[in-house]
C-alpha positions as CSV (number, residue, x, y, z in Angstrom):
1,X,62.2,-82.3,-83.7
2,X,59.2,-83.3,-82.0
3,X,56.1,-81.9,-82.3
4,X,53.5,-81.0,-80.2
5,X,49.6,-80.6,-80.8
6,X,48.0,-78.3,-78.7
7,X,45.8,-79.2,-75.4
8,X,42.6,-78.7,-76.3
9,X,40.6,-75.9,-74.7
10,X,37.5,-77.2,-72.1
11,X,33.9,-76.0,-73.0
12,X,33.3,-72.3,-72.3
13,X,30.1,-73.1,-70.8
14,X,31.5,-75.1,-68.1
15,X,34.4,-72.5,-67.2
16,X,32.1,-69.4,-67.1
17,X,30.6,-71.6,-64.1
18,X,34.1,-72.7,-62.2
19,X,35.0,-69.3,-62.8
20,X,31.6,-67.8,-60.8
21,X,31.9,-70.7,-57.9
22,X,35.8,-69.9,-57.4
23,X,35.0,-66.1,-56.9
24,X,32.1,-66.9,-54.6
25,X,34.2,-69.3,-52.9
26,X,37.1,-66.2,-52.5
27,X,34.2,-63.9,-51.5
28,X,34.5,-62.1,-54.8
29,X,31.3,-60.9,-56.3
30,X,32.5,-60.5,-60.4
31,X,29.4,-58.7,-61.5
32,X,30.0,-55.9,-58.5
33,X,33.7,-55.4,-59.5
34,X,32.7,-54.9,-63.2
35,X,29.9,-52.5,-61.8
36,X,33.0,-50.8,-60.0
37,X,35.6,-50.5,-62.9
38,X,37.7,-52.9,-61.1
39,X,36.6,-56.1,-64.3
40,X,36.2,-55.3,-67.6
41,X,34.6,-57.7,-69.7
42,X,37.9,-58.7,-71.7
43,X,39.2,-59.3,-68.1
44,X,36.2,-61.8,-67.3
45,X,36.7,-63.2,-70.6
46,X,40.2,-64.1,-70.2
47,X,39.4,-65.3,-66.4
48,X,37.8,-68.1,-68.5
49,X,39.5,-68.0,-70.8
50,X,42.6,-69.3,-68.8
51,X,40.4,-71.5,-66.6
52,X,39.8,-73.6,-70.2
53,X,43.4,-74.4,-70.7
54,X,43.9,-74.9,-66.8
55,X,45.6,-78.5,-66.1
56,X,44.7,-78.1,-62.3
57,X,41.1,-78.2,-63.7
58,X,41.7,-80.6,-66.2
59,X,42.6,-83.1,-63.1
60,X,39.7,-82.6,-61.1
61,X,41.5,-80.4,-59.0
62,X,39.6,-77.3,-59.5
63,X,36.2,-78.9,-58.5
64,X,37.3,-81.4,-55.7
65,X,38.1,-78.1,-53.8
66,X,35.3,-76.2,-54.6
67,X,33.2,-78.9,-52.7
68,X,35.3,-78.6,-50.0
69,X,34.9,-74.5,-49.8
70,X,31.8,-72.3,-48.3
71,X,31.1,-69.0,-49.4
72,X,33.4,-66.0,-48.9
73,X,36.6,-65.8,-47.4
74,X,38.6,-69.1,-48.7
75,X,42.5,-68.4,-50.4
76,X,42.4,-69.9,-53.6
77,X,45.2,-71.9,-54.4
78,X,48.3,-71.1,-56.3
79,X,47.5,-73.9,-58.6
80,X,44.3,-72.1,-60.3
81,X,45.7,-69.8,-63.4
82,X,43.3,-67.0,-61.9
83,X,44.6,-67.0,-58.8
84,X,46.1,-63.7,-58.8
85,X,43.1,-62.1,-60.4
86,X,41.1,-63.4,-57.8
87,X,43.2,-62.0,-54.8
88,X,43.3,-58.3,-56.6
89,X,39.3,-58.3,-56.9
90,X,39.3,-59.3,-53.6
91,X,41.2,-56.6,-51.8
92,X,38.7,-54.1,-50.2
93,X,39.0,-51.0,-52.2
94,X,39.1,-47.5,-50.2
95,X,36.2,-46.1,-49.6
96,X,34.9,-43.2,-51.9
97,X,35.8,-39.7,-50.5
């Protein structure tokens, strides 16, 4: 039997920021969505959550494309743990009637 010590988890700090520049990067605004009832805290929280335990991330993956990205519109890649998350918030919502 072979055991196996956890990965550890990168610094919070750090991931609350990757997080913000990947939404800007998908043209998601996080503080509007929560404002909307589309985030709720716990959903942010687990946004970065994920983003700490990311190996994509952990390879420099994660920021090399970020340099590469402007503001608003870019897909982000399958190989970022939020990437669902970040195509739901993303979605325009229907407008109020």
């Amino acid at each position: 039997m072979t055991l196996h010590s956890p990965k550890p988890l990168g610094d919070p700090i750090t991931h609350y920021w990757l997080v913000l520049e990947m939404a800007r990067a998908a043209g998601v605004d996080l503080a509007d969505a929560m404002e909307a009832g589309r985030l709720s805290h716990e959903g942010w929280a687990g946004m970065v959550e994920r983003c700490r335990g990311c190996d994509w991330q952990r390879d420099g993956g994660c920021t090399r494309w970020l340099t590469m990205q402007d503001a608003g519109g870019a897909e982000v890649p399958g190989s970022c743990l939020n990437q669902q998350e970040f195509d739901a918030l993303a979605e325009p919502t229907a407008p109020e009637a």
